[in-house]
CHARMM internal coordinates of N, CA and C (Angstrom, degrees):
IC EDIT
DIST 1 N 1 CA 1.4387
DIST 1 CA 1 C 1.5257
ANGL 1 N 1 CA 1 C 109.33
DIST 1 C 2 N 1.1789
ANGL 1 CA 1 C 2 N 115.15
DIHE 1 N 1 CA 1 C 2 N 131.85
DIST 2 N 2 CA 1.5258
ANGL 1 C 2 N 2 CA 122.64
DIHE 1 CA 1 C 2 N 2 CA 175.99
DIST 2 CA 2 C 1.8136
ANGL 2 N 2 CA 2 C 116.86
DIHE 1 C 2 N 2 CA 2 C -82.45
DIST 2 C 3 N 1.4306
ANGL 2 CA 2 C 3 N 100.70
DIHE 2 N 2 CA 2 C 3 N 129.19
DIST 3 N 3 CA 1.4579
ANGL 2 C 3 N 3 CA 102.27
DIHE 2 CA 2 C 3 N 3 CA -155.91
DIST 3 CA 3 C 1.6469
ANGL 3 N 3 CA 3 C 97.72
DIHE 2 C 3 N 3 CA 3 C -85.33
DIST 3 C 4 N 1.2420
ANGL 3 CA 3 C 4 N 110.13
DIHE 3 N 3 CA 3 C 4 N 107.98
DIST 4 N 4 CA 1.5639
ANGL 3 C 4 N 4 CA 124.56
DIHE 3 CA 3 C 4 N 4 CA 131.43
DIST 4 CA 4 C 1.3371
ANGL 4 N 4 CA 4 C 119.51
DIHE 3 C 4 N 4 CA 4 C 31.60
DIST 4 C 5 N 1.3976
ANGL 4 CA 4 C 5 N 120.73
DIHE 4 N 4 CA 4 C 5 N -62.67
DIST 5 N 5 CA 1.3754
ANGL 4 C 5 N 5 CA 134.34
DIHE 4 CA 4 C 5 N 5 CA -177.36
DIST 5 CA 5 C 1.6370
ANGL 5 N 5 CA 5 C 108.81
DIHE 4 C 5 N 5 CA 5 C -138.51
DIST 5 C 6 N 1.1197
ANGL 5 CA 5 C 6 N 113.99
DIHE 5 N 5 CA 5 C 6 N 120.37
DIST 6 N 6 CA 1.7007
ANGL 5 C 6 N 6 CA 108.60
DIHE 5 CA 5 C 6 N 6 CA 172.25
DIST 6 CA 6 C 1.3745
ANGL 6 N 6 CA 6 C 117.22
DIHE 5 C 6 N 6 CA 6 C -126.01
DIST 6 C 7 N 0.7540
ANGL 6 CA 6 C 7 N 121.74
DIHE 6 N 6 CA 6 C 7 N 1.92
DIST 7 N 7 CA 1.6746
ANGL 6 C 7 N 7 CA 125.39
DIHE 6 CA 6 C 7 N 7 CA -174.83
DIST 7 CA 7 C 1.0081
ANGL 7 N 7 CA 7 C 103.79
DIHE 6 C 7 N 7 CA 7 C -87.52
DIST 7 C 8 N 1.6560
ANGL 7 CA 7 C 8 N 83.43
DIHE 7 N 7 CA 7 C 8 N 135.13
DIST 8 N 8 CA 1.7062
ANGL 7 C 8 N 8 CA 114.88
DIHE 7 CA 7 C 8 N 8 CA -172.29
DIST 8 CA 8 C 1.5541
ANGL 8 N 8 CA 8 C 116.46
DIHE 7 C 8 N 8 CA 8 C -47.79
DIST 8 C 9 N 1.5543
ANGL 8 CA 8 C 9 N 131.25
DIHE 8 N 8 CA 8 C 9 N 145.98
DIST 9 N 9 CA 1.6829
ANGL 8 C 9 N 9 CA 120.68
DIHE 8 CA 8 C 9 N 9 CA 128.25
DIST 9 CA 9 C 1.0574
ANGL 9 N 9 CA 9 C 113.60
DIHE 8 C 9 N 9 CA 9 C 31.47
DIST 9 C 10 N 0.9823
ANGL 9 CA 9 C 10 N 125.06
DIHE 9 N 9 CA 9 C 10 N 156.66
DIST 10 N 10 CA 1.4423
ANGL 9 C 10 N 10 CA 130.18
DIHE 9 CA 9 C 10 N 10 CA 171.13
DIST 10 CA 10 C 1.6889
ANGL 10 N 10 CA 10 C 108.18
DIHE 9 C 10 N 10 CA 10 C -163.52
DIST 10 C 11 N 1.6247
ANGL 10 CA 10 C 11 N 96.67
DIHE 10 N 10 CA 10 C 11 N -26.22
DIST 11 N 11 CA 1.3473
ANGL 10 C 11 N 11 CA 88.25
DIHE 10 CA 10 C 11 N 11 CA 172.34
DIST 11 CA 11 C 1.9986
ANGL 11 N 11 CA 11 C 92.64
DIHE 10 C 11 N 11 CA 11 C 120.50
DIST 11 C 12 N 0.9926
ANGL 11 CA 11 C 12 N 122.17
DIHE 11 N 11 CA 11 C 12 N 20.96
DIST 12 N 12 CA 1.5963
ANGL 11 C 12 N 12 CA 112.37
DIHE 11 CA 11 C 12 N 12 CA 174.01
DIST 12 CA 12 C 1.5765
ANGL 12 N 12 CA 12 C 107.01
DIHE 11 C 12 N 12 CA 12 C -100.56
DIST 12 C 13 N 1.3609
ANGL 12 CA 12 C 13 N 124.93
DIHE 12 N 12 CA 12 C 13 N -15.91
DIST 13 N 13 CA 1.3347
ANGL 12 C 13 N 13 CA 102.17
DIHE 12 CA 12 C 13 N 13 CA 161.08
DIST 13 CA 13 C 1.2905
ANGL 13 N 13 CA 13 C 123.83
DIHE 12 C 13 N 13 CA 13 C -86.18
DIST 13 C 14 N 1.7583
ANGL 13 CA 13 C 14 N 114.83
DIHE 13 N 13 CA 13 C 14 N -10.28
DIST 14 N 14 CA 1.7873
ANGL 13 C 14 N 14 CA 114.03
DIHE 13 CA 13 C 14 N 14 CA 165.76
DIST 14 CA 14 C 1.3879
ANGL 14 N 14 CA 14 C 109.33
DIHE 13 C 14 N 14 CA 14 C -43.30
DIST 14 C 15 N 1.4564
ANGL 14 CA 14 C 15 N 113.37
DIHE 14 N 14 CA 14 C 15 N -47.92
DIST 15 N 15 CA 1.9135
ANGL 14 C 15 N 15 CA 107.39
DIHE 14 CA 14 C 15 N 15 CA -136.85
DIST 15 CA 15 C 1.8400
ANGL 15 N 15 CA 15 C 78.57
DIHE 14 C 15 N 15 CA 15 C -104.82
DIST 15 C 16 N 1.4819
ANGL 15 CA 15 C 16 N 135.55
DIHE 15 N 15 CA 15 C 16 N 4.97
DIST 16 N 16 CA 1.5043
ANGL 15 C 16 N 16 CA 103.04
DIHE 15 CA 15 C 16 N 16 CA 153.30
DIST 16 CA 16 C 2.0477
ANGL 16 N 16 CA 16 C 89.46
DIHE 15 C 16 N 16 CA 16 C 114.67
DIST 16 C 17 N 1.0516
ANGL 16 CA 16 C 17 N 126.63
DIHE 16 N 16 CA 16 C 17 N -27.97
DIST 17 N 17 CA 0.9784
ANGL 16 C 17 N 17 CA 113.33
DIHE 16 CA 16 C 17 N 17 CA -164.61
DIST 17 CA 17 C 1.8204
ANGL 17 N 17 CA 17 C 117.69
DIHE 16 C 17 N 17 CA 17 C -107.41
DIST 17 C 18 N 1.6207
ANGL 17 CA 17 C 18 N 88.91
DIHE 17 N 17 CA 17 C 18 N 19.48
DIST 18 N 18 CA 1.7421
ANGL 17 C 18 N 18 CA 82.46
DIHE 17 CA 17 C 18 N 18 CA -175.73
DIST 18 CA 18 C 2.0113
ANGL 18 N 18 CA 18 C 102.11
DIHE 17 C 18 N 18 CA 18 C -79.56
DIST 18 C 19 N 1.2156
ANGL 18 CA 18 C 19 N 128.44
DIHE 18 N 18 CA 18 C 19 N 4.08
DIST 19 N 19 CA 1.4618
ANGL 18 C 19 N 19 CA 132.39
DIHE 18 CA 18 C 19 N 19 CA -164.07
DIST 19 CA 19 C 1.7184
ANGL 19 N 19 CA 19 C 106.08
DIHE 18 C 19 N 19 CA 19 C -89.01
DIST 19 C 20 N 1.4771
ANGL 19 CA 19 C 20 N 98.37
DIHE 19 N 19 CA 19 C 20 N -31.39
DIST 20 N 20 CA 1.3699
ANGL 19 C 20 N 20 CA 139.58
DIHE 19 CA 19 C 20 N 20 CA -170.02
DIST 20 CA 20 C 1.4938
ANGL 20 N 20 CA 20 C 90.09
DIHE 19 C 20 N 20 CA 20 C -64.17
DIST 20 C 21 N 1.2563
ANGL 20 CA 20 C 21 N 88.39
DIHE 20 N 20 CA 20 C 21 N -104.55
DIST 21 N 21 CA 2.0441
ANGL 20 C 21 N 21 CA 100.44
DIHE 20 CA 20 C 21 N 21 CA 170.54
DIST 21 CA 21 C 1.2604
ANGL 21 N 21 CA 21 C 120.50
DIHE 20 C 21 N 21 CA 21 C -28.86
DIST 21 C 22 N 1.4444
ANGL 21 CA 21 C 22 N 130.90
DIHE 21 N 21 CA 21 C 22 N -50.03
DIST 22 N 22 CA 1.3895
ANGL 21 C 22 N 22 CA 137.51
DIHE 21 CA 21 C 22 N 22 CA -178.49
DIST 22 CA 22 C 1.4979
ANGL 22 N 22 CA 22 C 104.77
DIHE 21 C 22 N 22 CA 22 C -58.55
DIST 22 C 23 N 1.2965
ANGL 22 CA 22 C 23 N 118.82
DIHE 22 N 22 CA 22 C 23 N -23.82
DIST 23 N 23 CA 1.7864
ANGL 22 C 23 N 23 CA 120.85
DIHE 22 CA 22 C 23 N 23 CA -160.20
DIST 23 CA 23 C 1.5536
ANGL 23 N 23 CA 23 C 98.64
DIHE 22 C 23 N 23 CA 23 C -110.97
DIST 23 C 24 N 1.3937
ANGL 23 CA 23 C 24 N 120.80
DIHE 23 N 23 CA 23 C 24 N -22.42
DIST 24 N 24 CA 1.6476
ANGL 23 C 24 N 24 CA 133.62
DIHE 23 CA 23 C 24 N 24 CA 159.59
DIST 24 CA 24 C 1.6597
ANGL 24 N 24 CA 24 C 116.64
DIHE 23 C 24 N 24 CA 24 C -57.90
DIST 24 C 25 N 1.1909
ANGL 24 CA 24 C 25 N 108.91
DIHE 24 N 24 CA 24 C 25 N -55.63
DIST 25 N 25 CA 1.3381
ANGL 24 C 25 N 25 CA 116.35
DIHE 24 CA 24 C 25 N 25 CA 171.77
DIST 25 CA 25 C 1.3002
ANGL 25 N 25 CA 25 C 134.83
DIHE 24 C 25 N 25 CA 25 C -63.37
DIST 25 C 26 N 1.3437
ANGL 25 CA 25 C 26 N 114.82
DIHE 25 N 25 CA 25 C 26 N -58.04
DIST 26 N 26 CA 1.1364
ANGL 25 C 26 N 26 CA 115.66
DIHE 25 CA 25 C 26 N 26 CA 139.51
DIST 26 CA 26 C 1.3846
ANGL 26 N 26 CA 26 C 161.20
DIHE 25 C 26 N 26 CA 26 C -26.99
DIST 26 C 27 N 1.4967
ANGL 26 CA 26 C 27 N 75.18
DIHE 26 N 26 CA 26 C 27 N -40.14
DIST 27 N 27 CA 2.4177
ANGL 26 C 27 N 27 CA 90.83
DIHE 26 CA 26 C 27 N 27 CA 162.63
DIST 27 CA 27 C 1.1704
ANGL 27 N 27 CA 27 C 95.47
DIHE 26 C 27 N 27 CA 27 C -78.05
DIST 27 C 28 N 1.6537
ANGL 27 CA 27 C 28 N 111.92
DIHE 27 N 27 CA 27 C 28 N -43.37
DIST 28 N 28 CA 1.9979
ANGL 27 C 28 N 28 CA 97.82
DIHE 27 CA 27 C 28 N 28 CA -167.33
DIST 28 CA 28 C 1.7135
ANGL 28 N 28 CA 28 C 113.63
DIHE 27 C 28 N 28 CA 28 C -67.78
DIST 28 C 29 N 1.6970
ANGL 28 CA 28 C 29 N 119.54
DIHE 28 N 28 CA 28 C 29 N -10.68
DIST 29 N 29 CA 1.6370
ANGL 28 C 29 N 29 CA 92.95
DIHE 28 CA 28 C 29 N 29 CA 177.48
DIST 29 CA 29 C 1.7940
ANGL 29 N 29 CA 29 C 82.17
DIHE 28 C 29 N 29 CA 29 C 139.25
DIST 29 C 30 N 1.1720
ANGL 29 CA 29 C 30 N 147.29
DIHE 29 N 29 CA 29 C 30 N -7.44
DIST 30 N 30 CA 1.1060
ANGL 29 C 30 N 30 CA 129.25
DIHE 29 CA 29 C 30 N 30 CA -136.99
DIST 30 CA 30 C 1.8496
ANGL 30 N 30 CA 30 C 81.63
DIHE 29 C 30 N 30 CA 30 C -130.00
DIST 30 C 31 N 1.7716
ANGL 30 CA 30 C 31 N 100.49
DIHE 30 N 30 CA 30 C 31 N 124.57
DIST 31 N 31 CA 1.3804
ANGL 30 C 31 N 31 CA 91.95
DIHE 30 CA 30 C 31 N 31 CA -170.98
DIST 31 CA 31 C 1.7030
ANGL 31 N 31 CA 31 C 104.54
DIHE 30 C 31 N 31 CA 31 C -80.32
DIST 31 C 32 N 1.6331
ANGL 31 CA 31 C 32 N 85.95
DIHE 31 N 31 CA 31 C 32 N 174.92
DIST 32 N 32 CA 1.7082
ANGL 31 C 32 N 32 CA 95.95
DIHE 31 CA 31 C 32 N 32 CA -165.56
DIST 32 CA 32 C 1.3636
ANGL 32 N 32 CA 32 C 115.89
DIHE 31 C 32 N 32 CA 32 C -66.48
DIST 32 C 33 N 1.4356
ANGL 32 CA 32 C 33 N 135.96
DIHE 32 N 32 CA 32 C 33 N -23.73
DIST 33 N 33 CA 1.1161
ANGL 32 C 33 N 33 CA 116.56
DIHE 32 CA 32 C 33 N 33 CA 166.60
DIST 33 CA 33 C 1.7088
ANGL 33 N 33 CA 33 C 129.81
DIHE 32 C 33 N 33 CA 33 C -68.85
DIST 33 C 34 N 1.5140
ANGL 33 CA 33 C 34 N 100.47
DIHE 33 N 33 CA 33 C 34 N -28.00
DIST 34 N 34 CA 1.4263
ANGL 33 C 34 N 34 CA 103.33
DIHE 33 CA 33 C 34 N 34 CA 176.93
DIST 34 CA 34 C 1.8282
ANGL 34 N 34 CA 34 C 122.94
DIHE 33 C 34 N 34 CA 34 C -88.83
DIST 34 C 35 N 1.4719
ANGL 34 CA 34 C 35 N 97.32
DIHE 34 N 34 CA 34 C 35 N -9.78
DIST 35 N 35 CA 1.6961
ANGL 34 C 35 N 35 CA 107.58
DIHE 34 CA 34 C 35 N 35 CA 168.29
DIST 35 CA 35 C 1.6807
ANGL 35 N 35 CA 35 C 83.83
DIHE 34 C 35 N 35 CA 35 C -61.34
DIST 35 C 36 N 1.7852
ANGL 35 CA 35 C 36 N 109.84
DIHE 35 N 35 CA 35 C 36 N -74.11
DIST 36 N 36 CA 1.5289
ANGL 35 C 36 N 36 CA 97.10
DIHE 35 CA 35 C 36 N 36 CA -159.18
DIST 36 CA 36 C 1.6663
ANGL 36 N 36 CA 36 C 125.69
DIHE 35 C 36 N 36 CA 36 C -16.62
DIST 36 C 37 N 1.2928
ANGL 36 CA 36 C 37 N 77.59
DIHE 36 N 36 CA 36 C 37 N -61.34
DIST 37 N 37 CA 1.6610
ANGL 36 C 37 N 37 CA 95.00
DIHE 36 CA 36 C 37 N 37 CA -161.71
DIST 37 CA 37 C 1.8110
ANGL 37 N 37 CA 37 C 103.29
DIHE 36 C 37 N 37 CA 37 C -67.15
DIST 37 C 38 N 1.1390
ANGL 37 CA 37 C 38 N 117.94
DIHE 37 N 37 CA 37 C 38 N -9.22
DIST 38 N 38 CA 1.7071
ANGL 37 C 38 N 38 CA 124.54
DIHE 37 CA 37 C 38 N 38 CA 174.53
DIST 38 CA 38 C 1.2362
ANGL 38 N 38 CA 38 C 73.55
DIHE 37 C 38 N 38 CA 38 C -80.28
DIST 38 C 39 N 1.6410
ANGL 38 CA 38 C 39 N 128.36
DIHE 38 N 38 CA 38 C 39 N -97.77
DIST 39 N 39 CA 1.4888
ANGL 38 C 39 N 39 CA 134.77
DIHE 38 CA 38 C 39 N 39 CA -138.38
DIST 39 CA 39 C 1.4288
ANGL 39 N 39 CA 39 C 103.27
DIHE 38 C 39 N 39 CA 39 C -40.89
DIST 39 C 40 N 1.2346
ANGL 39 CA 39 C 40 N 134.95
DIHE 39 N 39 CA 39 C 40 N -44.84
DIST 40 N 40 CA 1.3045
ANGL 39 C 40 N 40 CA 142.02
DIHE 39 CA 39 C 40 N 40 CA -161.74
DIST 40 CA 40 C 1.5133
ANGL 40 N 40 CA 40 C 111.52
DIHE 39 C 40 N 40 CA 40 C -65.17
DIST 40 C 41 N 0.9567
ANGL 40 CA 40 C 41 N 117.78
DIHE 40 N 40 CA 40 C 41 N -27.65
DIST 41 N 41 CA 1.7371
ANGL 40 C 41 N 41 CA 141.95
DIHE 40 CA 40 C 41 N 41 CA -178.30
DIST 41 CA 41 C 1.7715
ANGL 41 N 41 CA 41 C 97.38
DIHE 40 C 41 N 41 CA 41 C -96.59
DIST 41 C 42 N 1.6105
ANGL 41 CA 41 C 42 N 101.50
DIHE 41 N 41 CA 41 C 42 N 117.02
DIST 42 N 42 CA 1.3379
ANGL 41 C 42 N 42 CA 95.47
DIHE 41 CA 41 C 42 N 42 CA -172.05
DIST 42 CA 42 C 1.5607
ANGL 42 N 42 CA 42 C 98.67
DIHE 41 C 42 N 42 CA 42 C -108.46
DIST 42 C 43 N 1.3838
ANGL 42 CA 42 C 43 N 122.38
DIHE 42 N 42 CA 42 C 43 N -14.72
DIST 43 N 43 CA 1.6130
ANGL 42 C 43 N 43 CA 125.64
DIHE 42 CA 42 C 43 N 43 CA 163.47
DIST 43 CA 43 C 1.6971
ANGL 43 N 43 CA 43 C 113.23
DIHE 42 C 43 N 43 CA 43 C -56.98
DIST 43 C 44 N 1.7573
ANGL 43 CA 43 C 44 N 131.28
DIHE 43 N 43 CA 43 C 44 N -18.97
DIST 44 N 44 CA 0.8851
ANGL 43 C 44 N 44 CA 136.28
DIHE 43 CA 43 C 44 N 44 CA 154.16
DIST 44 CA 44 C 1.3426
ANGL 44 N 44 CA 44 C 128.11
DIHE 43 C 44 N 44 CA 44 C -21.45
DIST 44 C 45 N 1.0059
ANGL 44 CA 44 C 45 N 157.40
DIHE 44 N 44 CA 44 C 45 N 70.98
DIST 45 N 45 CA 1.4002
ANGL 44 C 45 N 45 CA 136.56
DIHE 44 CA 44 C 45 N 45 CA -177.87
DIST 45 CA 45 C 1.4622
ANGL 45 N 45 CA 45 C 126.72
DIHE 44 C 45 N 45 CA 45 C -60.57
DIST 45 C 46 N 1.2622
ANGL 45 CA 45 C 46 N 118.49
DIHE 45 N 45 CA 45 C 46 N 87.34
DIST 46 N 46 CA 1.8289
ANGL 45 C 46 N 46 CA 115.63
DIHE 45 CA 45 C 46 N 46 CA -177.87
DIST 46 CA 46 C 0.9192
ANGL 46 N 46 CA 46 C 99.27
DIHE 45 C 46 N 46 CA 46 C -42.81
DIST 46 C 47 N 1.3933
ANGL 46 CA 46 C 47 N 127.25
DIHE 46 N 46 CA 46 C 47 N -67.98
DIST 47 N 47 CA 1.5695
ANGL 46 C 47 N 47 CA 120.55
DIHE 46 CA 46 C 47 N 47 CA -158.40
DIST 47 CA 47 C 1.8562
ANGL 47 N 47 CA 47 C 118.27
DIHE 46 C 47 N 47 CA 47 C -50.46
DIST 47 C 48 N 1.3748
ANGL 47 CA 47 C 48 N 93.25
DIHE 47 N 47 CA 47 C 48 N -20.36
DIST 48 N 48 CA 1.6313
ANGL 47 C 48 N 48 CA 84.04
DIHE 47 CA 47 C 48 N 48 CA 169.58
DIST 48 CA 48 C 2.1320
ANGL 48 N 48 CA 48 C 121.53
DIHE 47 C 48 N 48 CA 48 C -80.82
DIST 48 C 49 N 1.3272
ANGL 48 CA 48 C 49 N 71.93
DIHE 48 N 48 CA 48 C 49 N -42.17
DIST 49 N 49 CA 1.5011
ANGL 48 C 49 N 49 CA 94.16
DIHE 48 CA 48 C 49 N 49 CA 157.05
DIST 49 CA 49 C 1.8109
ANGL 49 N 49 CA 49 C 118.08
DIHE 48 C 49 N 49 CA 49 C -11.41
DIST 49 C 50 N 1.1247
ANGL 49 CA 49 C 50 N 91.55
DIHE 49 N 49 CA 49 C 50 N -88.77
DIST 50 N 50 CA 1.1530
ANGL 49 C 50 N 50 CA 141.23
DIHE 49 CA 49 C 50 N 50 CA -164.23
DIST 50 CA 50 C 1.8887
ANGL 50 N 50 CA 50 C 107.29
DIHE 49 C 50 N 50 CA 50 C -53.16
DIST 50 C 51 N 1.5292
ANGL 50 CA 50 C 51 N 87.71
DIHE 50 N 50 CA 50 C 51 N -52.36
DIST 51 N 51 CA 2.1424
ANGL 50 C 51 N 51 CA 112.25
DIHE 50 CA 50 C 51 N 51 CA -177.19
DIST 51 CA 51 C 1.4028
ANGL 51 N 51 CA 51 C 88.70
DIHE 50 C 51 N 51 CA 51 C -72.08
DIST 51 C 52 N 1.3718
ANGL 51 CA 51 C 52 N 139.70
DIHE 51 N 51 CA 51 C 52 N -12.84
DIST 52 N 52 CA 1.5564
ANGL 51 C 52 N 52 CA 124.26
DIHE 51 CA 51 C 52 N 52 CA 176.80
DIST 52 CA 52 C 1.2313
ANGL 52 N 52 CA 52 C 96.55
DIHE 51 C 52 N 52 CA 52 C -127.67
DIST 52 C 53 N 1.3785
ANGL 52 CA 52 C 53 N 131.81
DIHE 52 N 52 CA 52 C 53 N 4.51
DIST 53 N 53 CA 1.9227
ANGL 52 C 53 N 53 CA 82.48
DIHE 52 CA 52 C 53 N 53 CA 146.08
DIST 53 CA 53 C 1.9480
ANGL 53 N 53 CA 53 C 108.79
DIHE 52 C 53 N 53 CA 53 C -105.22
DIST 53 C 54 N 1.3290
ANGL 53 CA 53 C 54 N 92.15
DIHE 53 N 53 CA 53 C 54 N -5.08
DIST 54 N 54 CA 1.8748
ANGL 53 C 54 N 54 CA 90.58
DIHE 53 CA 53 C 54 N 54 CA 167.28
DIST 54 CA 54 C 1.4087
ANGL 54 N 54 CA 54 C 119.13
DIHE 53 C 54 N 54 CA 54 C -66.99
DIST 54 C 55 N 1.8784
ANGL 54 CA 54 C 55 N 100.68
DIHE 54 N 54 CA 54 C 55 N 0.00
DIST 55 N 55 CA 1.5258
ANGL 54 C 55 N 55 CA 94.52
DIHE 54 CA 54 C 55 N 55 CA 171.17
DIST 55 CA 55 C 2.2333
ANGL 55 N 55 CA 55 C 96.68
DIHE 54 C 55 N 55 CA 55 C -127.09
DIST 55 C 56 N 0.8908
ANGL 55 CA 55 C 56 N 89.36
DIHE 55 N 55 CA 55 C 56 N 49.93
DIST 56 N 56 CA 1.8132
ANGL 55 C 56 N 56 CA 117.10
DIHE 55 CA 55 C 56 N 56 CA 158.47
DIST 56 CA 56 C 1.9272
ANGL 56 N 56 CA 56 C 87.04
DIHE 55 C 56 N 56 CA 56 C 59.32
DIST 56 C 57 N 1.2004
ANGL 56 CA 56 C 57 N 124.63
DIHE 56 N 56 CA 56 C 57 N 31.14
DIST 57 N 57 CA 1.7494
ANGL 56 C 57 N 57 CA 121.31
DIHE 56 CA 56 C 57 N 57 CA 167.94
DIST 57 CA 57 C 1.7288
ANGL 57 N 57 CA 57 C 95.90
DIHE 56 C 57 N 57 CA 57 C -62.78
DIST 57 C 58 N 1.0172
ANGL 57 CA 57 C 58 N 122.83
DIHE 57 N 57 CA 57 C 58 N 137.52
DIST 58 N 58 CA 1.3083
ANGL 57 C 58 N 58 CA 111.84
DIHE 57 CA 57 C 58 N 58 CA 132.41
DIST 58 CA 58 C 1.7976
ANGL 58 N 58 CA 58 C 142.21
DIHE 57 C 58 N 58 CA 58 C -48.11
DIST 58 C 59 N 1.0827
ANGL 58 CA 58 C 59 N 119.93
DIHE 58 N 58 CA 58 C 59 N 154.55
DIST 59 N 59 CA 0.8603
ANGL 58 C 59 N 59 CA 128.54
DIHE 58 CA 58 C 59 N 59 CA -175.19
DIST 59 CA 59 C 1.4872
ANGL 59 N 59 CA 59 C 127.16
DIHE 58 C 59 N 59 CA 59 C -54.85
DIST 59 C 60 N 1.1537
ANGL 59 CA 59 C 60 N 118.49
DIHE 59 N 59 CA 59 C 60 N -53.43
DIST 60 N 60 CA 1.5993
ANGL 59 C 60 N 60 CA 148.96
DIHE 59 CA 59 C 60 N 60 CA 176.57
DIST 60 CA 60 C 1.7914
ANGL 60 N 60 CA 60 C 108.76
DIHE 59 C 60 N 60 CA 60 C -78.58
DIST 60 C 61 N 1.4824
ANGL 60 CA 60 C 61 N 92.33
DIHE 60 N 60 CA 60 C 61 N -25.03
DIST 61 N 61 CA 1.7306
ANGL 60 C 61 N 61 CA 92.91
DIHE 60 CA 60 C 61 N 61 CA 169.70
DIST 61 CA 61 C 1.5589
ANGL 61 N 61 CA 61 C 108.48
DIHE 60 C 61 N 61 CA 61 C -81.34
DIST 61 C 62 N 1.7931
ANGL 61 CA 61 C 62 N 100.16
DIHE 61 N 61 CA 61 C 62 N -48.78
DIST 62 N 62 CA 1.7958
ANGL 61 C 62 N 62 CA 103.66
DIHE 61 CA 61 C 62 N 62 CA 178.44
DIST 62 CA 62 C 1.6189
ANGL 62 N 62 CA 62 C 100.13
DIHE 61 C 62 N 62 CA 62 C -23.81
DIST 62 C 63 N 1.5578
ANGL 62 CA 62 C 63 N 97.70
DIHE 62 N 62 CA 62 C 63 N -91.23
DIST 63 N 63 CA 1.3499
ANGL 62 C 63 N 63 CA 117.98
DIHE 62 CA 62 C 63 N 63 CA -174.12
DIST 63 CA 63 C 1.2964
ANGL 63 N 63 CA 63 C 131.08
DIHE 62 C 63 N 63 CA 63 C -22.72
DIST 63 C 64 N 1.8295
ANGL 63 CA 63 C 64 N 112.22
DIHE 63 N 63 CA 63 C 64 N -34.78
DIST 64 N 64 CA 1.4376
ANGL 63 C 64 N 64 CA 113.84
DIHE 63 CA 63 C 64 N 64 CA -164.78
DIST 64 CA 64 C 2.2520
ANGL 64 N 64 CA 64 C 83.55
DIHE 63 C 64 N 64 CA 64 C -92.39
DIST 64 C 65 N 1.5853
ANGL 64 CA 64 C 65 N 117.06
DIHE 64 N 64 CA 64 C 65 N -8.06
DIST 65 N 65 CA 1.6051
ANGL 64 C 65 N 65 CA 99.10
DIHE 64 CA 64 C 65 N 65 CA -153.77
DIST 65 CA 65 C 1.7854
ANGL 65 N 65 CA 65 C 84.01
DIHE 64 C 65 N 65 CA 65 C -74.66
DIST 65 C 66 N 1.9495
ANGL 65 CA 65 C 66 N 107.11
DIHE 65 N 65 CA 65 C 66 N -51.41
DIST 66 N 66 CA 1.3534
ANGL 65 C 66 N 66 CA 122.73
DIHE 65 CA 65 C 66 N 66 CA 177.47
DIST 66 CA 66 C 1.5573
ANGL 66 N 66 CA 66 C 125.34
DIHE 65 C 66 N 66 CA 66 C -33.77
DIST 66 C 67 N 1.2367
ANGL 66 CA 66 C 67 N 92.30
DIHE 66 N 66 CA 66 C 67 N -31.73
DIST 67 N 67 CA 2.0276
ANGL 66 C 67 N 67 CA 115.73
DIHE 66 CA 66 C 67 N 67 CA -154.86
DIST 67 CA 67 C 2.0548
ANGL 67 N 67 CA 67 C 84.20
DIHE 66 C 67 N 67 CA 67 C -48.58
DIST 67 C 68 N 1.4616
ANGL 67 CA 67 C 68 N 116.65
DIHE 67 N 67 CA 67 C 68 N 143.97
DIST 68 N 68 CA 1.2487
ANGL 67 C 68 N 68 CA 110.97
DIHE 67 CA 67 C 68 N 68 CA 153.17
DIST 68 CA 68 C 1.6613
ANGL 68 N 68 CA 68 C 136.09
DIHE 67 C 68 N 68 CA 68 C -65.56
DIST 68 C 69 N 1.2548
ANGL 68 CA 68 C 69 N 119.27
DIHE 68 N 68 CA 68 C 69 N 123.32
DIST 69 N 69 CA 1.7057
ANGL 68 C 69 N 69 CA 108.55
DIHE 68 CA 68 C 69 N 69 CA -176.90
DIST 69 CA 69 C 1.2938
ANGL 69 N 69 CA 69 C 131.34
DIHE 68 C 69 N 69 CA 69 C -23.37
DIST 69 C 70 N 1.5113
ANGL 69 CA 69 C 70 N 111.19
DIHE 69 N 69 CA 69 C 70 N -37.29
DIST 70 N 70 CA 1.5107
ANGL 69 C 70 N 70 CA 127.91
DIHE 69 CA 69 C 70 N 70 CA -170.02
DIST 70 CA 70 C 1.7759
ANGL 70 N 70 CA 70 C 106.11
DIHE 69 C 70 N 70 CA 70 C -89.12
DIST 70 C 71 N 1.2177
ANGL 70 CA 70 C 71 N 114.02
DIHE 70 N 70 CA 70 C 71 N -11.28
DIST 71 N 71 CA 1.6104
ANGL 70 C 71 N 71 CA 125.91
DIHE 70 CA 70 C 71 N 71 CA 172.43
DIST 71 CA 71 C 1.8017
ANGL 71 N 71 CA 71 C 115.90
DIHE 70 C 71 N 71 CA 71 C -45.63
DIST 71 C 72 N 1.5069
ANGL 71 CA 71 C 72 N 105.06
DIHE 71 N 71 CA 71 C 72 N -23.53
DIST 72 N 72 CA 1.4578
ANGL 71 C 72 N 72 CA 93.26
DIHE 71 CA 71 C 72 N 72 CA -165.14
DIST 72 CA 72 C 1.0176
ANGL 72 N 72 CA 72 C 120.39
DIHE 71 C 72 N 72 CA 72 C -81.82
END
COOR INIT
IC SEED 1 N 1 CA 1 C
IC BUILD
């Protein structure tokens, strides 16, 4: 199965806040391996995240609508 999200680091667990995001995602619905890999990606935008599943998206859909083109 081809993972959902693959893009590299970016650098959100350097500056302290990938624990943040990982614990954001997760409350909203987004299981823990694929928060990681959201939180870990700091080009991610939670906040978009977030505005589609407050409008009932799934989780794994959010991610794949957000995912960058060049991700596959």
């Amino acid at each position: 199965m081809t993972p959902i999200w693959s893009a590299s680091s970016t650098g959100a667990r350097r500056d302290g806040h990938f624990e943040w995001r990982r614990q954001r995602l997760i409350a909203a619905g987004f299981a823990a391996t694929l928060a990681g890999r959201l939180a870990d990606d700091a080009s991610v935008d939670l906040h978009e995240l977030l505005i589609l599943l407050d409008r009932d998206c799934p989780p794994e859909l959010a991610a794949r609508i957000l995912a960058p083109l060049d991700a596959r």
